[in-house]
C-alpha positions in Angstrom: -6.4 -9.1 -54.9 -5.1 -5.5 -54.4 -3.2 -5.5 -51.1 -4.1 -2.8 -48.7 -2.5 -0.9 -46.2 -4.3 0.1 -42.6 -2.6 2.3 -40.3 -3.4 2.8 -36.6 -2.4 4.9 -33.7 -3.3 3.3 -30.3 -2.9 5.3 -26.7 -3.1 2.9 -23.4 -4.3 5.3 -20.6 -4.4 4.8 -17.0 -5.8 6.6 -13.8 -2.8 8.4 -12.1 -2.8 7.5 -8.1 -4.5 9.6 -6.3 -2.3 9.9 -3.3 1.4 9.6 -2.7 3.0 6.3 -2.7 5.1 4.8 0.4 8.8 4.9 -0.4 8.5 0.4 0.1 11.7 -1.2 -0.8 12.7 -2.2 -4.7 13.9 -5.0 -5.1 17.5 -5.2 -7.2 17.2 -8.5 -9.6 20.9 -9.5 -9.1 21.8 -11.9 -11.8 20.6 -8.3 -13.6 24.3 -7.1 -11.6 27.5 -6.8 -13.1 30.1 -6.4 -10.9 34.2 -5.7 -12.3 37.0 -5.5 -10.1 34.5 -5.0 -7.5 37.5 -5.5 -4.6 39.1 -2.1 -6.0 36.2 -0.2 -3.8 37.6 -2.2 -0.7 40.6 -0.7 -0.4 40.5 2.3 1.8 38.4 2.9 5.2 37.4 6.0 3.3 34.9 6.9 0.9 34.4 10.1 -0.9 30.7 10.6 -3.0 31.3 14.0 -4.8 28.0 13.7 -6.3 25.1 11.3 -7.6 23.7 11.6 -11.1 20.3 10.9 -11.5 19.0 11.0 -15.2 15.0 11.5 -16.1 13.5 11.0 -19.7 11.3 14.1 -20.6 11.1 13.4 -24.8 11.2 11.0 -26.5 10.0 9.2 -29.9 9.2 6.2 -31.4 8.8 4.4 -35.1 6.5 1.7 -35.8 6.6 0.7 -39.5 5.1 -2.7 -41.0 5.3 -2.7 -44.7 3.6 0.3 -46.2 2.1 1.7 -42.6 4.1 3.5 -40.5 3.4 5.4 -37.3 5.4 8.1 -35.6 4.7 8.7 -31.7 6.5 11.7 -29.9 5.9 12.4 -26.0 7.2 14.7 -23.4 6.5 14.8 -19.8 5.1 17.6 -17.4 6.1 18.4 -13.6 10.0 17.8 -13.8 11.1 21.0 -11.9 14.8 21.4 -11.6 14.9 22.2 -7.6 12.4 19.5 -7.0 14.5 17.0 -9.3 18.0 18.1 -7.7 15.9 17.8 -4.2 15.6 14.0 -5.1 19.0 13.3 -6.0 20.1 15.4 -2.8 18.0 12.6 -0.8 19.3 9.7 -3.1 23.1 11.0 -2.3 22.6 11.8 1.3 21.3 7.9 1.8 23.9 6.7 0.1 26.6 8.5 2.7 24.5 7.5 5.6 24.5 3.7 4.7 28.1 4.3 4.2 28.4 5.8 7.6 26.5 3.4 9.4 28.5 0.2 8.0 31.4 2.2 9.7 33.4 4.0 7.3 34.1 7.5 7.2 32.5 9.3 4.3 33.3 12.6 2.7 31.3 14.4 0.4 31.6 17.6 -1.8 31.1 20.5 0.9 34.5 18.3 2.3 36.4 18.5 -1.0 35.2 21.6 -2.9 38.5 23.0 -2.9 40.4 20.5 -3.7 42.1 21.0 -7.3 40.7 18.0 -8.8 37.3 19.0 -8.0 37.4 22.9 -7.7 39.3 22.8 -11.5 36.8 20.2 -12.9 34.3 21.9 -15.4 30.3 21.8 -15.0 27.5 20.4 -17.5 26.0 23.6 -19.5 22.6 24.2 -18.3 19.6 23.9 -20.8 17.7 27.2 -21.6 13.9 25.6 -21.3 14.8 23.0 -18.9 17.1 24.9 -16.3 19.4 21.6 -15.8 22.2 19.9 -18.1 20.3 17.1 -21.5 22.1 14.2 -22.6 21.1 11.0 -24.4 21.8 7.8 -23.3 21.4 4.1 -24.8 18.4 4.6 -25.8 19.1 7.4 -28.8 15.3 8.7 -29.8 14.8 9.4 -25.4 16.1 12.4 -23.8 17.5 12.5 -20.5 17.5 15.7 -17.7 20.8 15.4 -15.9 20.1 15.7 -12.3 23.1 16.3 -9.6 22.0 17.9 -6.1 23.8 20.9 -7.3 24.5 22.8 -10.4 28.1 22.6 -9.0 27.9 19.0 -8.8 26.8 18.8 -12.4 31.0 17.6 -13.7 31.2 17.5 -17.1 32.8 14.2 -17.3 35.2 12.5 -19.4 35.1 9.6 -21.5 36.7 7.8 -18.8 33.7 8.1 -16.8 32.8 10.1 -13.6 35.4 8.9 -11.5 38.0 9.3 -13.5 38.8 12.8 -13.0 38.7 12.3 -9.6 42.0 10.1 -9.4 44.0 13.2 -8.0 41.7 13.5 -4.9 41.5 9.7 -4.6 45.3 9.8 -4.1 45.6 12.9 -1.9 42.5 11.7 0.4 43.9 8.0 0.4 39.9 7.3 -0.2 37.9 5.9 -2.9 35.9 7.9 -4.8 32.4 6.3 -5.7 29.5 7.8 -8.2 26.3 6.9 -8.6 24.4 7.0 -11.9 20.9 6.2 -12.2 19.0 6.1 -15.1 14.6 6.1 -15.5 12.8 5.8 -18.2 8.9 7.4 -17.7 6.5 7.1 -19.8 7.3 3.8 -21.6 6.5 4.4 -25.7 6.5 0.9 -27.3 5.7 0.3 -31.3 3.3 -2.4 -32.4 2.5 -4.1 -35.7 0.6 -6.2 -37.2 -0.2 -8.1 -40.5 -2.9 -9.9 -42.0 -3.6 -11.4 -45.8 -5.2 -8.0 -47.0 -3.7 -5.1 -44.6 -0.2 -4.1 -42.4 -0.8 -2.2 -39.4 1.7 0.3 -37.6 0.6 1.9 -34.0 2.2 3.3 -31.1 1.2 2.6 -27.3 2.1 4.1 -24.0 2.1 3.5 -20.3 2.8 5.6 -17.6 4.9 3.3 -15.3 8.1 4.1 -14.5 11.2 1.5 -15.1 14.8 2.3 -13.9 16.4 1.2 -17.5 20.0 1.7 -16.3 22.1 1.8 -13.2 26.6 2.6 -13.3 28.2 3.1 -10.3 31.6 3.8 -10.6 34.3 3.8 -8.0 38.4 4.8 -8.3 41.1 4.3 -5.2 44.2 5.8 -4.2 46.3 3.6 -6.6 43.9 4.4 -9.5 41.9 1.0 -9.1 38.9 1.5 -10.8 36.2 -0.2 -9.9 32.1 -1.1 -11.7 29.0 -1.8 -10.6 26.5 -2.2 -13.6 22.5 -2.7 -13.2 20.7 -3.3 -16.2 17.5 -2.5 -17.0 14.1 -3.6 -14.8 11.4 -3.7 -16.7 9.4 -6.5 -15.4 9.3 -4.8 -12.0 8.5 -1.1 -12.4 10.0 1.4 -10.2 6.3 3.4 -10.0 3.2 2.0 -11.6 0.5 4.9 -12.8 3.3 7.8 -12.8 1.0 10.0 -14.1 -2.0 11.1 -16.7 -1.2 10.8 -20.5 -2.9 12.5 -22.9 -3.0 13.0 -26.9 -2.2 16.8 -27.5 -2.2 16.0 -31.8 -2.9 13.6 -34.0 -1.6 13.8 -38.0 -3.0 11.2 -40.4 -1.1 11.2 -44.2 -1.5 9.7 -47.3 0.6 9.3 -49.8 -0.7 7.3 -52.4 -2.7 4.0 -51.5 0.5 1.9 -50.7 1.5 4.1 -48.0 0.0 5.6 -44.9 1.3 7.4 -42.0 0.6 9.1 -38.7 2.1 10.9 -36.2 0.9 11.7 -32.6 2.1 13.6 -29.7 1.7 13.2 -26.3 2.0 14.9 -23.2 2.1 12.9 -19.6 1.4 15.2 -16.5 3.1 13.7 -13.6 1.4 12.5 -10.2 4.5 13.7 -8.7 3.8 11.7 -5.1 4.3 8.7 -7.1 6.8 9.7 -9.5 9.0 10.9 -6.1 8.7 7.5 -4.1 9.7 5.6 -7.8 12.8 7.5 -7.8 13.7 7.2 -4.0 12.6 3.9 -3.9 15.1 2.8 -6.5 17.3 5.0 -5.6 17.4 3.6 -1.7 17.7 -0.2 -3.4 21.0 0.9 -5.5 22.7 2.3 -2.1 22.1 -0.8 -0.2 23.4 -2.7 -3.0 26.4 -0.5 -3.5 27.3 -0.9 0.6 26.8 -4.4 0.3 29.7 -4.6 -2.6 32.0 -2.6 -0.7 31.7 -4.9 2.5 31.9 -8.0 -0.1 35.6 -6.0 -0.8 36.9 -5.7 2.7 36.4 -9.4 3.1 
């Protein structure tokens, strides 16, 4: 019996919220935690947070291939607007400081160290034409990420080191430790899925609109070059935002080579419900600062 090959290309839709979520607490999953040489951020009375980088997927892709059927899914996402985006990591910074502040330890941040050589010499992230704020890629190689610092002056172009490293001078001069944030979210989620059966492969490509954070670093350097690292890894079971927003299916491309092989491709376009998308990010956001001031009270002990 000639073995044939069945392709399909699958979209999971779901209604957008109609009205703005409450910014309710997120719960951090700690045996998701890493913590190394978490006493290094315990060893000054002050803290210094030049900046906090949040990170936003607008494009990405996805490959689903069983035997002769593949499927090829491409999305990007609408309503990221660079002031509103460096709003939200304005808010995510300025909690951060306060919780920092309230546990009783002085806090500097960059309109205190501007001009200090070690942050006035560093160099800045070039901006993206289309997108107004610095791309990068991340883990996840086929997903592209919009940098988002409360400033285009906070936007450091950072070593390999990492963030803080850079920052070592001012650590020193300030007898402080320098902490960064880094949080990364993944919206929409793209997923592959195959199957087989005796006569037929099949090869589609689903989405959802819920948002997951997929990455958190927070990175810390003291006076005596201590480095210090708080790693979160990704929450998927618990989304940061259900029903971010409204996808739709902009193109759909269906080719055939021969009878053996069979693929499609289909692009996609979510429209953010930017009420919800907003509380996601502050909501995680918020969790990783109380988490953060909670590790540095852990080091004082």
């Amino acid at each position: 019996m000639k073995r044939m090959f069945v392709l399909t290309i699958g979209l999971t839709l779901y209604a957008a919220a109609a009205s703005a979520q409450d910014v309710t607490p997120f719960e951090v999953t700690m045996d998701r935690v890493k913590v190394a040489s978490g006493g290094n951020f315990g060893k000054s009375n002050t803290y210094i947070v030049p900046t906090v980088n949040l990170y936003i997927s607008m494009h990405g892709s996805v490959w689903a291939r069983k035997g002769g059927a593949s499927s090829h899914g491409v999305y990007s996402v609408e309503g990221l607007e660079k002031s509103h985006l460096q709003e939200l990591s304005t808010k995510v910074q300025d909690d951060l400081v306060s919780k920092l502040r309230a546990a009783g330890y002085t806090v500097m941040t960059y309109a205190d160290v501007k001009d200090h050589e070690s942050v006035a010499g560093r160099g800045r992230l070039k901006a993206d034409k289309d997108w107004g704020l610095p791309t990068r890629k991340g883990a996840l190689r086929t997903v592209d990420f919009l940098h988002v610092s409360p400033s285009d002056e906070q936007a450091f172009d950072d070593p390999i080191q990492g963030p803080t490293w850079s920052f070592r001078g001012l650590a020193k001069g300030k007898d402080a430790v320098v902490i960064v944030p880094e949080i990364w979210y993944t919206v929409p989620q793209m997923f592959g899925e195959t199957s087989a059966s005796y006569s037929s492969n099949k090869a589609g490509v689903s989405l959802n609109p819920n948002m997951h954070l997929f990455l958190a670093s927070i990175t810390g350097i003291n006076a005596k070059q201590g480095q210090a690292l708080i790693q979160v890894q990704e929450h998927g079971a618990r989304p940061a935002a259900e029903n971010t927003g409204t996808i739709t299916q902009d193109s759909k491309d269906r080719t055939t080579f021969n009878s053996a092989w069979k693929h499609s491709k289909g692009d996609y376009t979510m429209k953010l419900d930017v009420p919800v998308f907003d509380a996601g990010v502050l909501r995680v956001g918020y969790a990783i600062n109380t988490m953060i001031v909670d590790e540095v009270k852990k080091a004082h002990k």
